[in-house]
N, C-alpha and C positions, 0 to 999 in steps of 0.2 A: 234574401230578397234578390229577386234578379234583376241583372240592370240592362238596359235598352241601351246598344251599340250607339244611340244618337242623343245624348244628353246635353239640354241649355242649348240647344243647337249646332250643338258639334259632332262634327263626324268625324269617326276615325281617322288619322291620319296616313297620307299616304305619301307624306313626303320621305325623300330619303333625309337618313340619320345624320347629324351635323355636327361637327365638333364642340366638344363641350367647352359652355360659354367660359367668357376671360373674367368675367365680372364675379363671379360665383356660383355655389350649385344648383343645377336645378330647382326649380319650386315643385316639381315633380316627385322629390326624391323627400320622406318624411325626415324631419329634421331633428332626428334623433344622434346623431351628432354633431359635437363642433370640430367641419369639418375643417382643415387647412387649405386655401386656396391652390392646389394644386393640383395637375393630373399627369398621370404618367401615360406613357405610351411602349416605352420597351424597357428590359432591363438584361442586365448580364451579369455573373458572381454578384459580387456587393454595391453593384450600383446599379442607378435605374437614371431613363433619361425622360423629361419629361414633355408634355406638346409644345416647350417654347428649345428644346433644344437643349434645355441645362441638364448636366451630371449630377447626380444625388450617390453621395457617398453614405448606404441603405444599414444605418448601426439599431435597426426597429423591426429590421427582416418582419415583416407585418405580426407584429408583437410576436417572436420566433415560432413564424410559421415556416419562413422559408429557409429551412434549414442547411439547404443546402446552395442557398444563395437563386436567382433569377434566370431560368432558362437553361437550367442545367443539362446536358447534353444526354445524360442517359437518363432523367427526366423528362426530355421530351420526345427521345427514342419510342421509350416506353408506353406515353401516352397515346403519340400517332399509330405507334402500330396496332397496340390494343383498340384505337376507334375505327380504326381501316377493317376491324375485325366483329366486333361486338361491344354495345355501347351499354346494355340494362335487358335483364331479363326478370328479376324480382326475385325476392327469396323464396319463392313456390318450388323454384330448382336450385338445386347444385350450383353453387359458382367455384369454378378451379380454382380460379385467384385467390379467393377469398380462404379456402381452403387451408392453401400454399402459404400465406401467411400469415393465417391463424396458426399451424402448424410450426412455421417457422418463430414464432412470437413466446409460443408457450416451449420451444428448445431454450430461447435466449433466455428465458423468466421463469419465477416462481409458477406460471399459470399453466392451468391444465383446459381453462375453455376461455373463447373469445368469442364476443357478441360483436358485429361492427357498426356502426351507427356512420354521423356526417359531419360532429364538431363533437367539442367538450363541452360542453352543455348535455348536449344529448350521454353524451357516455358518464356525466356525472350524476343525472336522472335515473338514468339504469344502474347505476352502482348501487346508487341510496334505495330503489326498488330489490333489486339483489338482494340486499342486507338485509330488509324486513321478510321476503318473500323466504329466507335463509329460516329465521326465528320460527314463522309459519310452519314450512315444510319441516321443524326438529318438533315440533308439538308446543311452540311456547307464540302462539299470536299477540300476546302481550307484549312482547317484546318489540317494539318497532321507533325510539325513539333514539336518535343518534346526536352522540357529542362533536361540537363544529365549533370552530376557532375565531374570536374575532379578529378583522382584518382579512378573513379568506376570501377569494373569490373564485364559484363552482359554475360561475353560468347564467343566463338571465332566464332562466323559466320559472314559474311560481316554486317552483320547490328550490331550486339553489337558490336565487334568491333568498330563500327565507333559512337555508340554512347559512349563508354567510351573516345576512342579519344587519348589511347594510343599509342604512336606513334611507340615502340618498337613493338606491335601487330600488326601496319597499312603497318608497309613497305612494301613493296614488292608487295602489291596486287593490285595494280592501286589504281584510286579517292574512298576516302572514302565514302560509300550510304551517299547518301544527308538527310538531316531531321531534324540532330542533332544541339541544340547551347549548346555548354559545359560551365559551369560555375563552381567558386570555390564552392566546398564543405561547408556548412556553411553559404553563403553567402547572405543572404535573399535581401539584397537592387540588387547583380548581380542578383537574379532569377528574380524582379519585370521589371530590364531594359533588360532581353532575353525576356520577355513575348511582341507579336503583334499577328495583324489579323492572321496567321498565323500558331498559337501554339495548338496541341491538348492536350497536358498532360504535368506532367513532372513526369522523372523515378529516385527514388533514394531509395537506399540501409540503410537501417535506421543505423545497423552499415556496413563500409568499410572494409571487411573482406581482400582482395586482394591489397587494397590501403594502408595498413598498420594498419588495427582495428580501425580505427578511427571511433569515438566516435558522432556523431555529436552536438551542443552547446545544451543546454538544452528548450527545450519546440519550438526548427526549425520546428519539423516533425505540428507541431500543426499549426506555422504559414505557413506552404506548403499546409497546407490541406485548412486554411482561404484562401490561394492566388488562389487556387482551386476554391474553391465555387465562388469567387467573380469571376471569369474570366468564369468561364462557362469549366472549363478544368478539365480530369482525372487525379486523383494520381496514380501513379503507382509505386508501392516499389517490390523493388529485396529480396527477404528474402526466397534465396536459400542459403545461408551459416548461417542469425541472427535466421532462423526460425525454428519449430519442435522444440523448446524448449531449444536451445543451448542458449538464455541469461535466462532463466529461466520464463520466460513467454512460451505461444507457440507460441507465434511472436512477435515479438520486438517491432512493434510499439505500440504493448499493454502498455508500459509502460507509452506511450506518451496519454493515453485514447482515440487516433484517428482511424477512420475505413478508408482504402482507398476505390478505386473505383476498382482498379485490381491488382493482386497480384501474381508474380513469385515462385514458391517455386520447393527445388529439394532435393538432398544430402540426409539430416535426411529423411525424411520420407522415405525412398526406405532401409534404413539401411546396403547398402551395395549393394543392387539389385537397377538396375538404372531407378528409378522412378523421374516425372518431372510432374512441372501442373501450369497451369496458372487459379484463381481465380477471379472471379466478380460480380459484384451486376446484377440485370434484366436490370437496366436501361443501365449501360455500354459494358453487351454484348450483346445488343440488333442486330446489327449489325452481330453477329457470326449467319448467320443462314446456310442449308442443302449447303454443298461446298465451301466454305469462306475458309475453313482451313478441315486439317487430318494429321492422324499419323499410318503408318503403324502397327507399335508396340505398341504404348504409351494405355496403359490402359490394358496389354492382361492379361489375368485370373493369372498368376505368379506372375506378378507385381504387382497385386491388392491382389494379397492374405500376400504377404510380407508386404504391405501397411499398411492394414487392422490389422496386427500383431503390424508393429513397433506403429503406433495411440492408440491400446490396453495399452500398456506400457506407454507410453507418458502420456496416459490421465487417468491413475489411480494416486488415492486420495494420496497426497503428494508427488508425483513423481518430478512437479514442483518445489515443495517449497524445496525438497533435492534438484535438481539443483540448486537453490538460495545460501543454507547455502554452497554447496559445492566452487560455485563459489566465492562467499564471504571470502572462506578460503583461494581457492588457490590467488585471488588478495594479501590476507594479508600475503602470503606465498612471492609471487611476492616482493613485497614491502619491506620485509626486507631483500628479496636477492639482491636490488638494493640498501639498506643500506651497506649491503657487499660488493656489487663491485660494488662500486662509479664508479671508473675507466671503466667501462664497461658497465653501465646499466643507460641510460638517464632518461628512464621512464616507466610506467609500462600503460596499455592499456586496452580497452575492458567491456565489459558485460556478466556477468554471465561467463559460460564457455566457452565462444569468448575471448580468452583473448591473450593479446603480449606484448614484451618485447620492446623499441627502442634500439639497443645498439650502441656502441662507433664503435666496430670493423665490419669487413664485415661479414654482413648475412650469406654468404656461410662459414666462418670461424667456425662461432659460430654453424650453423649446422652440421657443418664435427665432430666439438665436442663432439656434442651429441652423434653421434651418435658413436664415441670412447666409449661414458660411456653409449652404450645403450640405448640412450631416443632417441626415435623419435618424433623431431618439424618440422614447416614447417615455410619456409621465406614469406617476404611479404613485402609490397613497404615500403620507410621512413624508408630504414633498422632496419625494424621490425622481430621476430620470434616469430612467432604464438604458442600457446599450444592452442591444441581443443583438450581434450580428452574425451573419450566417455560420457556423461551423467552418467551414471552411475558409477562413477570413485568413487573409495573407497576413504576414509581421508588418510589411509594409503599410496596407490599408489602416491595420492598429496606428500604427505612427501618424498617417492621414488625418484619420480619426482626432487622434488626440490634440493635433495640432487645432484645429477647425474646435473643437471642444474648447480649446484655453482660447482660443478669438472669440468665441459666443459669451466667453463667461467674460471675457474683458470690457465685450461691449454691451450688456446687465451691469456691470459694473461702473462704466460709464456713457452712459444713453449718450450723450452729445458727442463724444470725442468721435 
């Protein structure tokens, strides 16, 4: 339906643009979050400063997208030059960039093709399409129904959705897409009794970033990949939040030595700019051919030059192995701040710099804390709260961090003092 530039008597606005209000967000803005009264205005490494002037010590790098922390120098190298140059030309043509690090993605990995899309949503849509369009193209169209995890989270479009099976995400929208058998997390005897004629893959997130960091038991991802082979079926892992090096691999199920068959990735690699892609071997996207799938945006010369940048960083010589040592500090940093507050801190969580807390009191408590003393964390299911800070996160900031962490939880603990 088209709408008339002049509605109820209003006419487009032509005032200039005003600072966003002190009282809260616009009415403008659908309120499909709860947001936090804040806004920012600049930021540097792991902090951000906001419109009233205050330091935010950034432990949520926007639920680790910014992986290499805010305003990173050969990040915005990158950017500016590439828009000084060419901004979208559409996948009708060639794009270099996009090219260059597809190319350079499938050296670093298991993969032999990349599709690039604009989030993880979008690259977990095209996985699960992949995977049946996989079955089709071998002579088995029956085959298109895929095993998913409870507790995952793939994305908010009608089909992840409904393969995570979240029921707070599924309301409201009618019958969830059909396809999905959800099982426990963990569960290897549940994955063997979901599997029939039926099943073309199963999708899981090596770690639970959304479901609480959860961890999965040790050497699962290795027997998902055996249950794989022997059924004739694709793996497909989510490692839009484990991947680009946030456990200190550049993807998580490197630690398990397994390669899957297709693979979601998003968040890090875009460092801020919203890059998305789904990865696979010949044999599994065999089926991806001219018109199966496209993406307006996904891949455009911006995107792939940020890409191309944040990959540079990532994949020089000890970059890794400092995400290890750092990760490994802030766990032991975790660990004894749950020695502290028994009272408050069940257990401590995660991989590398994926990392969370379970606590006693409510998620939103212990967040509203933080961000009293300045730290920004992010909640997460199994009343957990997440710390993802940048990769590049100093020993110092850790120590920052944790100090501001054991004030927030002192003062959950007592509201009056």
């Amino acid at each position: 339906m088209s709408k008339s530039p002049v509605r109820d008597g209003k006419s487009p606005s032509t005032e200039p643009l005003q600072p966003a209000a002190a009282n809260g967000p616009s009415p403008a803005i659908m309120p499909t979050y709860a947001r936090q009264n804040l806004v920012f205005e600049s930021g540097s490494g792991s902090w951000l400063v906001s419109t009233k002037g205050e330091r935010y010590l950034d432990f949520g790098s926007g639920v680790a997208v910014n992986a290499l922390g805010h305003a990173h120098p050969k990040l915005v190298a990158a950017l500016t030059e590439q828009a000084q140059k060419l901004w979208h030309t559409s996948n009708l043509y060639r794009v270099a960039g996009q090219e260059r690090l597809a190319e350079r993605l499938c050296q670093a990995t298991f993969a032999d093709k990349v599709f690039f899309c604009n989030s993880g949503a979008e690259a977990c849509e095209g996985a699960i399409k992949l995977a049946r369009r996989y079955h089709f193209a071998s002579g088995h169209p029956e085959r298109w129904r895929i095993v998913t995890f409870k507790g995952a989270f793939h994305g908010r479009t009608l089909a992840t959705i409904a393969a995570a099976g979240n029921e707070k995400y599924l309301e409201g929208f009618g019958e969830p897409a059909p396809g999905f058998d959800l099982v426990p997390f963990g569960d290897q005897e549940a994955v063997e009794k979901a599997i029939g004629p039926e099943t073309a893959a199963i999708m899981v997130e090596p770690v639970q970033g959304e479901g609480g960091v959860r961890v999965p038991p040790a050497k699962w991802l290795r027997a998902l990949r055996d249950t794989c082979d022997r059924h004739g079926l694709l793996l497909v892992l989510d490692e839009v939040q484990s991947g680009m090096g946030r456990t200190g691999k550049l993807f998580a199920h490197e630690w398990e030595g397994i390669t899957p068959d297709v693979m979601a990735i998003a968040k890090g690699i875009g460092g801020g700019f919203p890059v998305g892609a789904f990865l696979a071997t010949d044999e599994a996207a065999k089926g991806m051919v001219a018109g199966t799938h496209g993406s307006t945006f996904g891949g455009n010369p911006l995107a792939m030059a940020v890409g191309n940048a944040v990959l540079d960083a990532v994949l020089e010589p000890g970059f890794l192995e400092q995400v290890q040592a750092r990760g490994l500090r802030l766990k032991q940093e975790l660990a004894r701040l749950k020695d502290e507050h028994a009272d408050a801190v069940e257990e401590v969580r995660g991989s590398g710099l994926l990392t969370g807390i379970k606590v006693k009191p409510p998620t939103a408590d212990v967040v509203n804390a933080c961000i009293a003393e300045k730290l920004l964390v992010v909640s997460a299911g199994e009343n957990v709260v997440r710390l993802l800070p940048p990769l590049n996160v100093t020993d110092a900031e850790i120590s920052d961090a944790m100090g501001r962490l054991s004030r927030a939880l002192r003062r959950v603990a007592n509201p009056k003092a």
